[in-house]
Structures are given as structure tokens and as C-alpha cells.
N, C-alpha and C positions, 0 to 999 in steps of 0.2 A: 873662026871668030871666037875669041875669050867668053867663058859662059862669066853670068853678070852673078856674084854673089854676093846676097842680102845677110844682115845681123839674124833676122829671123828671130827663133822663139825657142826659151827650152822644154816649153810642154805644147804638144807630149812628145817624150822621148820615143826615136826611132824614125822613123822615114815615113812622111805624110805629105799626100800628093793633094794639091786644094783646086789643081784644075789650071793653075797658071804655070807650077814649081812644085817643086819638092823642099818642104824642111825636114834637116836633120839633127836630131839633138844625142848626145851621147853624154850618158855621167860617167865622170871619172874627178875623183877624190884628190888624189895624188897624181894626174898627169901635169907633164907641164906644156905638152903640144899635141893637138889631134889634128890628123889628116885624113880627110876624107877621100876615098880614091873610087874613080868611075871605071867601070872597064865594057869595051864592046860586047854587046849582048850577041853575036857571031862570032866573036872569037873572046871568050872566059879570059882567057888567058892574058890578053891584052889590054892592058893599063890605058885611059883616054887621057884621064885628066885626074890632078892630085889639088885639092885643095886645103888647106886651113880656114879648120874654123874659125869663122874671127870672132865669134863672142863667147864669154864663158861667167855663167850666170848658177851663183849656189852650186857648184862643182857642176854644172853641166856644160858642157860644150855645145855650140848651135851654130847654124846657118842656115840661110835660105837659097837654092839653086834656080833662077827663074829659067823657065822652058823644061826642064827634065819633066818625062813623062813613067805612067807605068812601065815595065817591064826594063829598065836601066837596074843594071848589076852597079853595085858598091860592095865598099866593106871600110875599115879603119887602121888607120896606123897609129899610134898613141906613143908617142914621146916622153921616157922621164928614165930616172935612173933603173939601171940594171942590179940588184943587188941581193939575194938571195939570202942571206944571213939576215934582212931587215925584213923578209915577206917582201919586196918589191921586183917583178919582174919584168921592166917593161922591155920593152925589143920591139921599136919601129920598123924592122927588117921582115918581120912576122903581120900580114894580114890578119886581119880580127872579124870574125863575126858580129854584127852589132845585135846586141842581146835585145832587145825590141824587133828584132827584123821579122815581117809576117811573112815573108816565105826564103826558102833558099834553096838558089840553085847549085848545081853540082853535090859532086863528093870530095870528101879529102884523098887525095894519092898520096898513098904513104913512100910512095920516093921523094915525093917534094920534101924540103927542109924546113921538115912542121915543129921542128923543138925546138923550145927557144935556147938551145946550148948543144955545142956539137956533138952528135951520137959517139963514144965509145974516149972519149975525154974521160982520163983518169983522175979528173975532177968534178966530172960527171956535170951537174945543175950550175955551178957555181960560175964557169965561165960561157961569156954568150955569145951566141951564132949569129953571124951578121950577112948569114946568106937569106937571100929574098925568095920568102913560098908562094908568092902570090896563083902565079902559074897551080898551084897544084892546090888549093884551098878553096871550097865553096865560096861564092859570094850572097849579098844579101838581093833581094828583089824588091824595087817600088812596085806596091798595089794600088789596085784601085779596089777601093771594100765595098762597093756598092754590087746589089745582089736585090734580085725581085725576091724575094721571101712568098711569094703569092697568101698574105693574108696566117703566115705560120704563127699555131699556137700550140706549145708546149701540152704535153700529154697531162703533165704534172699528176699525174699518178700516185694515191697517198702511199706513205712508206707499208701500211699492214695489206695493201692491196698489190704491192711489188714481186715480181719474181725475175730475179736477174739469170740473162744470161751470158758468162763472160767468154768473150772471140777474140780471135785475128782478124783481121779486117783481110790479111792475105791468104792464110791459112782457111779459113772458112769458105773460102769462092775459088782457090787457084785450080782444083782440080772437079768442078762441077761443069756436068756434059749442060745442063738446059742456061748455065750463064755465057753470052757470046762470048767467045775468046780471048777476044782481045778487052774483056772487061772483067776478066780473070785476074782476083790477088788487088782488086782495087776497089775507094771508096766508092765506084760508080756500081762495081757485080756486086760488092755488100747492100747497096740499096735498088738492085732489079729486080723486076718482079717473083723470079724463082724465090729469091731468097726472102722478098717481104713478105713472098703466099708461104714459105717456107715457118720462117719465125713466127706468123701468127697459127698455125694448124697446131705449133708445138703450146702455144701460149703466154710464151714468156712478153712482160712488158715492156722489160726495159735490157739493151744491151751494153756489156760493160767493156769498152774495148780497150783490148793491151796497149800502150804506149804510142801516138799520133804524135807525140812533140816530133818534131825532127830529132837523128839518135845517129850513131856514129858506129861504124862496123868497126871495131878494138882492131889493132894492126897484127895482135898475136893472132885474133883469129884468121885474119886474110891471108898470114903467113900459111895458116893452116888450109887455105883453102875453103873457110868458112866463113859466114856472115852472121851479126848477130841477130835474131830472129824474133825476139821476143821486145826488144825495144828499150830496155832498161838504162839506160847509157845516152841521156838528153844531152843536145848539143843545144838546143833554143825552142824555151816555152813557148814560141806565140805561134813559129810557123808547122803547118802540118807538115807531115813526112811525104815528100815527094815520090818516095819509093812504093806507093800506094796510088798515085794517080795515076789514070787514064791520061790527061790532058797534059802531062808532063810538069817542068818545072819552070816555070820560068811567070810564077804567079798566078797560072791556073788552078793548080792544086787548092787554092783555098775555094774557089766558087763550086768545083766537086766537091769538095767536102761540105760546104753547106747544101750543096741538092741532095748530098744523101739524108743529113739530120731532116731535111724539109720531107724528103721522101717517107723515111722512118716515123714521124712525126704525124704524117697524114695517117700513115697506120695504126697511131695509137701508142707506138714503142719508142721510150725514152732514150736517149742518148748518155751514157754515163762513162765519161775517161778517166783512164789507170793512168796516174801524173805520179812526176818522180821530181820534186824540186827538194830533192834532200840531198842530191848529187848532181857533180856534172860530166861530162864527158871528157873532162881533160884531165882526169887521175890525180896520182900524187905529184909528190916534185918533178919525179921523172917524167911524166908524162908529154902530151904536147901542148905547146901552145896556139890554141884554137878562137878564145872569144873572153870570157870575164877574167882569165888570168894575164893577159895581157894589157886588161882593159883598165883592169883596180886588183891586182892580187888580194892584198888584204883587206878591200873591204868585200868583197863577196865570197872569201872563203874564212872559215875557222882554221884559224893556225894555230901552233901548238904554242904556248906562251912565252917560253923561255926559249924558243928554237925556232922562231917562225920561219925557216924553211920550210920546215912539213907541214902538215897537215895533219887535222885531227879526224880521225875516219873511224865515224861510227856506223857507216855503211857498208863495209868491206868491201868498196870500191877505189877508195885510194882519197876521195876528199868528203867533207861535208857545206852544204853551203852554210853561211853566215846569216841567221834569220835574227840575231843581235842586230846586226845594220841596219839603221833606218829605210837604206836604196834597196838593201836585198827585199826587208819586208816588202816596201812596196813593187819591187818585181814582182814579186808570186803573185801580189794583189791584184795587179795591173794584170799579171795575164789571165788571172782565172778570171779576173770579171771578164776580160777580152773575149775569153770562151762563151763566155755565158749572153753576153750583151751582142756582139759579133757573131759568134758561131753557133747560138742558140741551142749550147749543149745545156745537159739538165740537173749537172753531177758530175761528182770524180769522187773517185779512188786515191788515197793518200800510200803511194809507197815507201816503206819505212818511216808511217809518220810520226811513230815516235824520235827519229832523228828533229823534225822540226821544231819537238818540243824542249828542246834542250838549253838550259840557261846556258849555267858554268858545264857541268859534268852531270848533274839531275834532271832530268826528265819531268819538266815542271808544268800540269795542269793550266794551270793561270799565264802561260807565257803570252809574249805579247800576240805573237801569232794567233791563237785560240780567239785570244780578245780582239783583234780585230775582225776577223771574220765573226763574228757573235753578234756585232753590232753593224758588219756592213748592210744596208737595205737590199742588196741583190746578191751576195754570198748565204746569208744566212736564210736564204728563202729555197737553195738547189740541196740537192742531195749529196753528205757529207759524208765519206765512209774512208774508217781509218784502218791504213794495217799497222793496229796498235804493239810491235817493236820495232827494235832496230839491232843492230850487232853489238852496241855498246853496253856497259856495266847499270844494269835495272831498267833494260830494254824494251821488256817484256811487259808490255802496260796493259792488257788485256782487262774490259772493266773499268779503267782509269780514263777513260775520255769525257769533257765534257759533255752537257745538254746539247742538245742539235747535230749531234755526231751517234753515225752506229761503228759499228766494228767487225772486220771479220772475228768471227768469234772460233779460236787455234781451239779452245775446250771443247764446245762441241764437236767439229772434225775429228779432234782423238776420242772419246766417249761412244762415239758412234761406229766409229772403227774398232773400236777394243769391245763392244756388247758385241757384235755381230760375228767378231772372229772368237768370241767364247772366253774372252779373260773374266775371271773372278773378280765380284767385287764392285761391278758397274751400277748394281741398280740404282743408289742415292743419286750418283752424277747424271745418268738416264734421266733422272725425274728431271731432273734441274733445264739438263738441253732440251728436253724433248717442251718444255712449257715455257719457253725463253730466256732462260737462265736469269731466274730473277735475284741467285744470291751476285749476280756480277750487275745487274744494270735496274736491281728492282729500290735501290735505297738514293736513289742520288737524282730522280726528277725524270728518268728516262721511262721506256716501256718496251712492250718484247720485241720489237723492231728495232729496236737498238741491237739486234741479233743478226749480224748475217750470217746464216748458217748454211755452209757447204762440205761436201765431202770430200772434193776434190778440188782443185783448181791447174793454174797453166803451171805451177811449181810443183811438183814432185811427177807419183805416177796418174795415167788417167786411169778413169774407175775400172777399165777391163784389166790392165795394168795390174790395179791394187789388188785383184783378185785371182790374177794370172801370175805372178812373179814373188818370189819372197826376198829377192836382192835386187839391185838395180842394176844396171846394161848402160853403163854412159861407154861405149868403149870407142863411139861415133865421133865423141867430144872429140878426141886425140889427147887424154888426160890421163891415160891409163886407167880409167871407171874410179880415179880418187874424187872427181869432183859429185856434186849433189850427195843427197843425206840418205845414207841405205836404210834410215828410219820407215817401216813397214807394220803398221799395224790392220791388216789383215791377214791372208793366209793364201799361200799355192794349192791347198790341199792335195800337195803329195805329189808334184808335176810342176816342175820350172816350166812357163813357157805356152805355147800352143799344144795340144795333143789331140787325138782321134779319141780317148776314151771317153764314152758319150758319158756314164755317171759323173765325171768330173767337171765337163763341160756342163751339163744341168747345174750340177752345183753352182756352179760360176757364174752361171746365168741369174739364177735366184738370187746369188747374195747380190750381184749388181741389182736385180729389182728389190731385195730388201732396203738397201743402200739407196735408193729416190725414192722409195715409198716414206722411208724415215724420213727424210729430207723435205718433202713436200707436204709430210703430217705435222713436223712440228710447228711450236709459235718461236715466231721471228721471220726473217725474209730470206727466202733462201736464194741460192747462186746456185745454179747449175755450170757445168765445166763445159763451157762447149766443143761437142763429139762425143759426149759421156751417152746421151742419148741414140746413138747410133752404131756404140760400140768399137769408138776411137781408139787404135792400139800406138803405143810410140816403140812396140818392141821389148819394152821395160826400162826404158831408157828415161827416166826421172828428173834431167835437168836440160832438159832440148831447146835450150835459150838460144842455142848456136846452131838447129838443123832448121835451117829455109831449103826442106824438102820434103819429100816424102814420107819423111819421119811423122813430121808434122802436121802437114797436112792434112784437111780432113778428108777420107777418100767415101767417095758417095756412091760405091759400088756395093749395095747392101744383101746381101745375102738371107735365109731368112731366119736366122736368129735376130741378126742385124734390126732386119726388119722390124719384127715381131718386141725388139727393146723399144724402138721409136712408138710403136702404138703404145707400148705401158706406158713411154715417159707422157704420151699426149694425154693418157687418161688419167693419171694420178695427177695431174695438173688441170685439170678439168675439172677434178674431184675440189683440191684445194680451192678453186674457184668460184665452185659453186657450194662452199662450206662456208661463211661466217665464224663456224665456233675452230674453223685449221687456221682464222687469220687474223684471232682477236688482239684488238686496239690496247688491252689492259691486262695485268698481271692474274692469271685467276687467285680468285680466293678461298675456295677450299671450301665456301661455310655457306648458310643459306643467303641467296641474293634479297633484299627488298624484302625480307618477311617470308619466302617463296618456302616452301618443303623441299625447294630441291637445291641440289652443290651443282655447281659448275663444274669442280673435276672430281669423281671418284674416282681411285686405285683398286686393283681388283686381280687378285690370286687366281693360277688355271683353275681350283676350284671352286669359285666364283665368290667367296670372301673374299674381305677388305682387306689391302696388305696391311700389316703389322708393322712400327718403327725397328722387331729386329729384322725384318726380310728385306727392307731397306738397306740394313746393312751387312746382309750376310752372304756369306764368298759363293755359297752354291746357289743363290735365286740366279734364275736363267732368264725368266717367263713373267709376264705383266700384263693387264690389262686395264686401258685408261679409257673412261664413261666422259665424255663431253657432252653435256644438255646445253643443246639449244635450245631452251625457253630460259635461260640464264646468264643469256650473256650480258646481260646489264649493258645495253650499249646502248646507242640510238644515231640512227642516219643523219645528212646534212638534213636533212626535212624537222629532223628530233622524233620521229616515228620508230618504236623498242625495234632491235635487227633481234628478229628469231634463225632459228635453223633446225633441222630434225636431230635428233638427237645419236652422238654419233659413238659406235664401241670400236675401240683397235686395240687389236692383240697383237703381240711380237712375242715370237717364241725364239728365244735362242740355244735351247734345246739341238743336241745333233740326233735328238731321237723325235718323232713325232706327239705331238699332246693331244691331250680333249681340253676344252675349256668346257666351262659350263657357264654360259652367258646370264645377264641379269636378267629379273623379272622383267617384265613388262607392264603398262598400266590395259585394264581389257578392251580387249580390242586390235591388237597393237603387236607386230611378231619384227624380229631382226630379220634384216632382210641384207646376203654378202655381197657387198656393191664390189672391194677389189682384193683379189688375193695372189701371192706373192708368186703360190707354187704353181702358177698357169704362164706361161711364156707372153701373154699379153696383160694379164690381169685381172681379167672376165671370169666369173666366178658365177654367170648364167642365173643372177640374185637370185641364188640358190635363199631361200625361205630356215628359218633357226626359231624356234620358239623359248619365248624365258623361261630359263632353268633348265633347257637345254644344254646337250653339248655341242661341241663345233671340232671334228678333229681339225690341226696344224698340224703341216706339214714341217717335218723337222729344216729348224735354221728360216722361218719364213713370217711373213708378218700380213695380217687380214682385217681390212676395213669393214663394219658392220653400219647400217643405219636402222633407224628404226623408223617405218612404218607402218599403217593400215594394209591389213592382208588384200 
């Protein structure tokens, strides 16, 4: 029996089930015919039914399918000219992903005939392939969105009370004995209860996970026998990646994915995704054609102007999308709010979001993008964090983001690497990160959370890494170790690699507890790398974007060094927590608060003077000491009740020889008391008792929290 198709409706785009039918709407600009194709959900491969849509409303295409229910695979065939020298690629012979689709099942086989031009044609793009991929090309899934939420409310977590920790959602559970098995490497073991007693013991609030959109394993890699691991490479913002569900694919993936946010949620921990809409998974010219290049080439990608064949790629991925087009804008829009309103996440991560901000060729503040999200009611109220560059010519926007946006902040990551491996010359820049960097986010309406401040993340080495290797070890990739940035600002101390030599191993120990002691002292919000705490190795291998293994993995067979890093990281994050003056709302000032006698931040010489504007800048200061008074923080609670704190001393000695410090006075009464220090394998320090004017020896290369006190 002939299924009955209605005009329907073209909002909203994509595939929406109202309980009688399915409508489908699809924009395309420049098509001149879309067909929508059913195929049996038992066999993918098999084509049921090919319809046209018969309305087309403001470049959208629509229909209404009465009877179709959830779990019915589609996808699109879009009709118009073939023509590559014009930007236009269409090829009805090529299945399309429909870029609204919220879930999708299968993968692509890269023996199907996924390009829209036949492989090894010595005219390569320009002539097109009229063989049919359907067989070998995911399809889209009708859902059903309805989901008990039991009553979920967002953690909403203020940005100066945040401490990120960024995961794999496979990577983080696939090798954990107390997560069952079979919920190993998926959204359901990221939210069981090992792993939510797990992340709260550590403290962290909020997790930031690596790439959820659905993403495409590149075919160089599979040729290699690899897959890509880290997610970079989105094939469709709306639907999560199936490769992470329990429940499989075929539209359950989304309801696990909101019982984990629900789950996380209950615990107190935000949900925060690392989203890539600056690219897409089907490259340059050559690449395949999978979903918006077939769909509207040139209106969802940036082409090169005089040559729109190519593409203008300031991702060093092969394309950029087109955030000029009114359809692209509102894609992103649609799906972020989709995340937010739908899957009740709390945030995202912008990859390469200076690619987004690109007019013509500049990288423009004010672009439309920025401004719309400024003014949406439900964007501009989640957490906005940019990775301020991109590959392109003045990429590098670090400090240049609007209000309502933070940044990873690349300056502190190197600052804090180059003080601690001993380069000359740090201390001016130290001051800056270590209080929020206020010469980058203190003039333009922002505050020190506008800082996200990490030492490591999922791109380069992890922290054992950084202090175990002086080159990096891609040799796994299959790239010859050309690929990732042998950029290395730490130190081996003398030993490529693992060794038995206990002095060196200490050492390495240390500098990892120096390296989250910093981290967790300074103002702004920091990012922990997750597995940094537990003393996660990749081997030295610095770009593991391609090992879905053991590489990567986090393995939770903890030894007890291991061990003994996991207590520091709990305890320096307990510290932060229960500090006020480690997580303040506002830039300090230097000068007396309110009238008060006292400064909110003194600087302080190991011999227990004030530094000087030359020691600031001179190549041999190693060693520092910063006074935070909490009776100065000028601040005040939701209540409007003044937030005090004890007043707190931290020393960092970067010294490879041992110091004394001689700490400040005290008022009477009143003695320093060493809450954590660096040179103890856990950071317990037995508040060992310091009286002002006292010394305190450091341990050379190590850095020691003091508070102050009633004896």
C-alpha cells in the first residue's frame, strides 16, 4: 500500500515525529529536486520507498509521511547540476545525510562509492560518479524526543566556582574493573556510579567532553588500520555518536545520553561539549560526499572566490563552514540551543573558534555569529568557552573574545611551563597568569574567569608525558612522528622515557605536583586534563587523535606513585574550594580595599621584602612569594553578606637548589600554619606551625601553600 504524502511544513527542519507521521523539511538553496528515501530498518541497505518532496517553501523542501514511526531510516537525494568550477556539486546517485538528523545509524564503508566523482579520474573532482552509495552510507533515524527528565535541574555552577574536567567519554571507562563490561567506553559507564563517586572524591564540577557530535573515521586512517579517537571530524551536530552507546544505534543513543547528563546533574556536575562547527567531515574538493556538500555546496561551505572549486581552509582540515549564510548561522543555532533545551547540556567548548569569527579573511569580534548568540535568551545564559585560534592568517585571538565568553588561555599554559622547567625571565608573565591575566581580559568588561587556565589538555603530551619526554613519540600514528608539534616546554631531566632512577623519578613526581598545585592556586578556572591526576602516560606520543587503545586509554591499575598523585590532585582541589581568595570574582587591586590597612595581593622576595619593578623583570628571579588577605576580598555572597577567607601565603620556588623563605609578620596572636607542599608525594605537610619572620625552607623546583591562623 502507497504511503499517503502530505505538503507538510518547513519548520522545523529535519525529521519530526507528532505521533500520527513524520515531517520532513530539508534546505537546499540551489536544488532543483529532493528525494527523500526510506530504507528497511533490518536491512540498511535496502531502499523501501523514494519520495519527492512536493513543497518547497523559502528554499526549504518539505513533506509530511502519514504513518511512519520512530525508528524508520532515511536519508536525501537532491537533484541539480553537477558543476565544480561553479561551487555546485550535486550528484543524486550519492545518499546524503540530512544535516538536522538527531540520530544516525551505521557507518560509512569506505568501499561504497562515497565520492561524488570517480576515484583516480585524471580529472579527478570535475567529472561525476553516477554509481549509487546508498548500500554503504549511514542513514538518518526518526526519534521520538520525549524522555522523563525526573524533575532535572542544571547544576548552573558560577563560572569563579568551576573546575573543569576535560574526558573521553570512551577513554575514561573502557578499561575500569568496578564499571560492568558491557557499559565500558559508553555514555551509560561515564554516568555509573564508580565514575560519579569517582568524579566527585576528585571535585571537579563540571565535565568537558571531547566531541559527542557524530564524526567519521577519515579513510586514510582505516586504510591504516586506525580510527579516529578524539572526534574532531563532525559528520552532524544534532545527533550523538553512536559509537559511545550501550543501547546501540538506531535512536536510542539519544535517551542514554540524556540519562547520563540527568545522572551527572544529580550529582552536582555540569555537562560542558567540545563542538567543532568550524568544519566538517567531508574535507576538501577531493574528499567525499556525505551530507551538506551534496546538499547546498556553496551555501554551507566557504569557497575560495575566484575558484570556487575549493575551499577556503582555515582549519587545516580541508574546508571551513560558511557562518556568512544565513542557513549555516542558523544551523549552529538550532543545534546548540538543541543541546541546551533538548539534551540539557550546560556549555560547549568552541573548536577553532576563531575560524567562526571570520568575515572576509579577518577575524572579526562583532561578527554576526558572536552577536547572535549575545542576545539569544538560552545561549547566552550556558557556558561559552573559546579555543581563541584557528590555522589562518591572525588566528591567534587569545584575549580578543567577546563579554560572555572565556578562553582557553595558550599564555598561561606556556608561562607556567617555562617558570617551572627554569627559563629566564618568567616572573612579569607569572604575575599576570598566576592573578587572571588581567593584561588579556582585565580592560574589555570581563573578569578572571574569563581565564581558563590548564596545563595540559587532550592535544599534545599529558602531564607525565611533559615531564617524562623531551621529543614526542607519534611513531603509532603511521606518519613517520612528522605529525603533532615537538613543541616541549618542560624538561626530561636527563632520561628520555620511563627509568628506574629513583632521583629522577622524584623529580618528576614533584614537578607534576608543582604543575596542579599552580594550576589550582591561580585566579581564573581551571581545566584539569583528564588522567593527569592519576598519572596518565600516552608513551610520549603527543597527537593520539588516531589511538582508540591503550594508548589512550585511561588505565586504573594505580601503582603507588599513581596513587599517592590522585590524593594531591583531591587535596589541592579541596584547598581551592574551600579558599575564596584561590577563586575570586574580580581582578585584584593591589591597593587598600574600602579604607581597610590591608592589600589584597602582596609580592614578596624569599627574603621576605616586597619585590621590586626590577625583579619583575630580571632574567635570574626564580622564586616568589604572593600574600592573599582574606579580610579583602571586596566581595559579597548571593545573600550581599562580605565573603572573608584566612589569609593565605604561597611560595613557588623555581630554584634547582633549595631556599628559606622568611614569611610575613603576623598580627598577635596569629602563626602560619603549612596546609600543602609540593616536596611530599601526597602534599601533607603535617600543618607543620611557621611563625612571622620566620623561615620556611623549599624544597628545590617546589611550590608550598601557607595559611594563616590562631596557634
Amino acid at each position: 500500500m502507497p504511503l499517503k504524502v502530505l505538503p507538510g511544513k518547513p519548520s522545523p527542519l529535519g525529521a519530526t515525529w507528532d505521533g500520527l507521521g513524520v515531517n520532513f523539511a530539508l534546505f537546499s538553496e540551489n536544488a532543483e529536486r529532493v528525494e527523500l528515501c526510506l530504507f528497511d530498518s533490518r536491512d540498511p541497505a535496502t531502499q523501501t520507498e523514494a519520495i519527492a518532496l512536493p513543497e518547497l517553501t523559502a528554499h526549504v523542501w518539505h513533506g509530511y509521511v502519514v504513518g511512519l514511526r520512530p525508528g524508520q531510516l532515511y536519508g536525501y537525494r537532491v537533484h541539480g547540476p553537477y558543476e565544480p568550477e561553479l561551487g555546485l556539486r550535486f550528484n543524486p546517485a550519492k545518499l546524503l545525510i540530512d544535516p538536522y538528523a538527531k540520530a544516525i545509524a551505521g557507518a560509512v564503508d569506505w568501499t561504497a562509492p562515497v565520492f561524488g566523482y570517480p576515484l583516480g579520474n585524471p580529472r579527478e573532482d570535475l567529472c561525476r560518479d553516477d554509481s549509487d552509495d546508498a548500500w554503504g552510507m549511514p542513514k538518518g533515524v526518526v526519534v521520538d524526543g520525549t524522555f522523563d527528565w525526573q524533575g532535572d535541574h542544571p547544576p548552573r555552577t558560577p563560572w569563579h566556582q568551576t573546575i573543569i574536567y576535560e574526558v573521553h567519554v570512551k577513554g575514561f571507562t573502557r578499561l575500569h574493573p568496578d564499571v560492568p563490561e558491557e557499559l565500558r567506553g559508553t555514555y551509560a559507564g561515564l554516568a555509573s556510579p564508580p565514575m560519579i563517586d569517582y568524579l566527585q572524591r576528585l571535585g571537579v564540577t563540571a565535565v568537558e567532553l571531547l566531541p559527542v557530535h557524530e564524526f567519521l573515521d577519515e579513510k586514510e586512517l582505516v586504510d591504516r588500520g586506525l580510527r579516529n579517537y578524539w572526534g574532531y571530524n563532525t559528520t552532524n551536530f544534532f545527533s550523538p555518536a553512536a559509537r559511545y552507546a550501550f543501547a546501540g544505534d538506531r535512536g536510542d543513543q539519544v535517551a542514554e545520553f540524556k540519562a547520563m547528563v540527568r545522572a551527572l546533574h544529580r550529582a552536582g556536575i555540569e555537562v560542558i561539549l567540545d563542538v567543532v562547527y568550524n568544519h566538517t567531515s567531508e574535507g576538501n574538493h577531493l574528499g567525499p560526499t556525505l551530507s551538506f556538500r551534496g546538499v547546498d555546496n556553496g551555501a554551507y561551505y566557504r569557497l575560495v572566490p575566484d575558484e570556487p572549486r575549493f575551499y577556503m581552509d582555515y582549519t587545516g582540515t580541508g574546508n571551513t563552514l560558511n557562518t556568512q549564510h544565513p542557513q549555516v548561522l542558523k544551523l549552529i543555532m538550532d543545534s546548540l540551543r538543541y543541546w541546551v533545551l533538548e539534551m540539557h547540556v550546560d556549555g560547549f567548548r568552541f573548536d577553532l573558534a576563531s575560524a567562526l569569527a571570520r568575515e572576509l579573511h579577518d577575524v572579526d569580534r562583532l561578527h554576526a555569529f558572536f552577536d547572535t548568540i549575545h542576545q539569544d535568551p538560552v545561549l547566552s545564559e550556558v557556558k561559552l568557552i573559546a579555543e581563541p585560534w584557528d590555522v589562518g592568517p591572525g588566528g591567534y585571538q587569545v584575549g580578543n573574545f567577546p563579554v560572555l565568553w572565556t578562553e582557553w588561555n595558550g599564555k598561561y599554559r606556556d608561562t607556567v611551563r617555562a617558570f617551572w622547567r627554569g627559563d629566564p625571565g618568567q616572573m612579569g608573565e607569572l604575575g599576570y597568569r598566576l592573578t587572571g591575566s588581567s593584561d588579556l581580559y582585565g580592560d574589555d568588561g570581563r573578569n578572571p574567569w574569563a581565564s581558563i587556565n590548564f596545563i595540559t589538555a587532550h592535544d599534545g603530551f599529558t602531564l607525565t608525558d611533559l615531564v617524562s619526554y623531551e621529543h614526542k613519540h607519534n611513531e603509532a600514528n603511521g606518519e613517520g612522528n612528522r605529525d603533532g608539534n615537538d613543541y616541549n616546554l618542560s624538561a626530561n631531566y636527563g632520561v628520555e622515557g620511563p627509568t628506574d632512577a629513583p632521583e629522577i623519578n622524584e623529580l618528576r613526581e614533584r614537578q607534576k605536583r608543582n604543575f596542579l598545585a599552580t594550576l589550582f592556586v591561580s585566579q581564573g578556572v581551571p581545566m584539569l586534563c583528564g588522567g593527569d591526576e592519576i598519572g596518565r602516560t600516552q608513551g610520549g606520543n603527543n597527537n593520539a587523535y588516531c589511538q582508540d587503545n591503550e594508548i589512550s586509554w585511561y588505565s586504573w591499575t594505580l601503582d603507588e606513585r599513581r596513587q599517592a598523585l590522585l590524593e594531591f590532585t583531591r587535596r589541592v582541589i579541596a584547598l581551592r574550594r574551600a579558599h575564596p581568595s584561590l577563586r575570586r570574582r574580580h581582578f585584584f587591586r593591589g591597593r587598600k580595599i574600602h579604607g581597610s590597612e590591608v592589600r589584597d595581593i602582596v609580592w614578596y622576595r624569599p627574603d621576605g621584602q616586597e619585590m621590586t619593578e626590577e625583579e619583575w623583570s630580571a632574567g635570574w628571579a626564580r622564586s616568589l612569594a604572593m600574600r592573599l588577605d582574606g579580610g579583602a576580598l571586596g566581595e559579597v555572597d548571593e545573600f550581599g553578606r562580605p565573603v572573608t577567607d584566612r589569609t593565605l601565603l604561597i611560595l613557588l620556588n623555581g630554584h634547582v637548589e633549595p631556599l628559606e623563605f622568611t614569611v610575613p609578620a603576623v598580627p598577635r596572636g596569629r602563626e602560619w600554619r603549612v596546609v600543602l607542599d609540593t616536596a611530599s608525594p601526597t602534599g601533607g605537610a603535617g600543618d607543620a606551625a611557621v611563625e612571622g619572620g620566620a623561615t620556611y625552607l623549599m624544597r628545590d623546583r617546589s611550590l608550598a601553600i601557607l595559611e594563616q591562623v590562631e596557634p
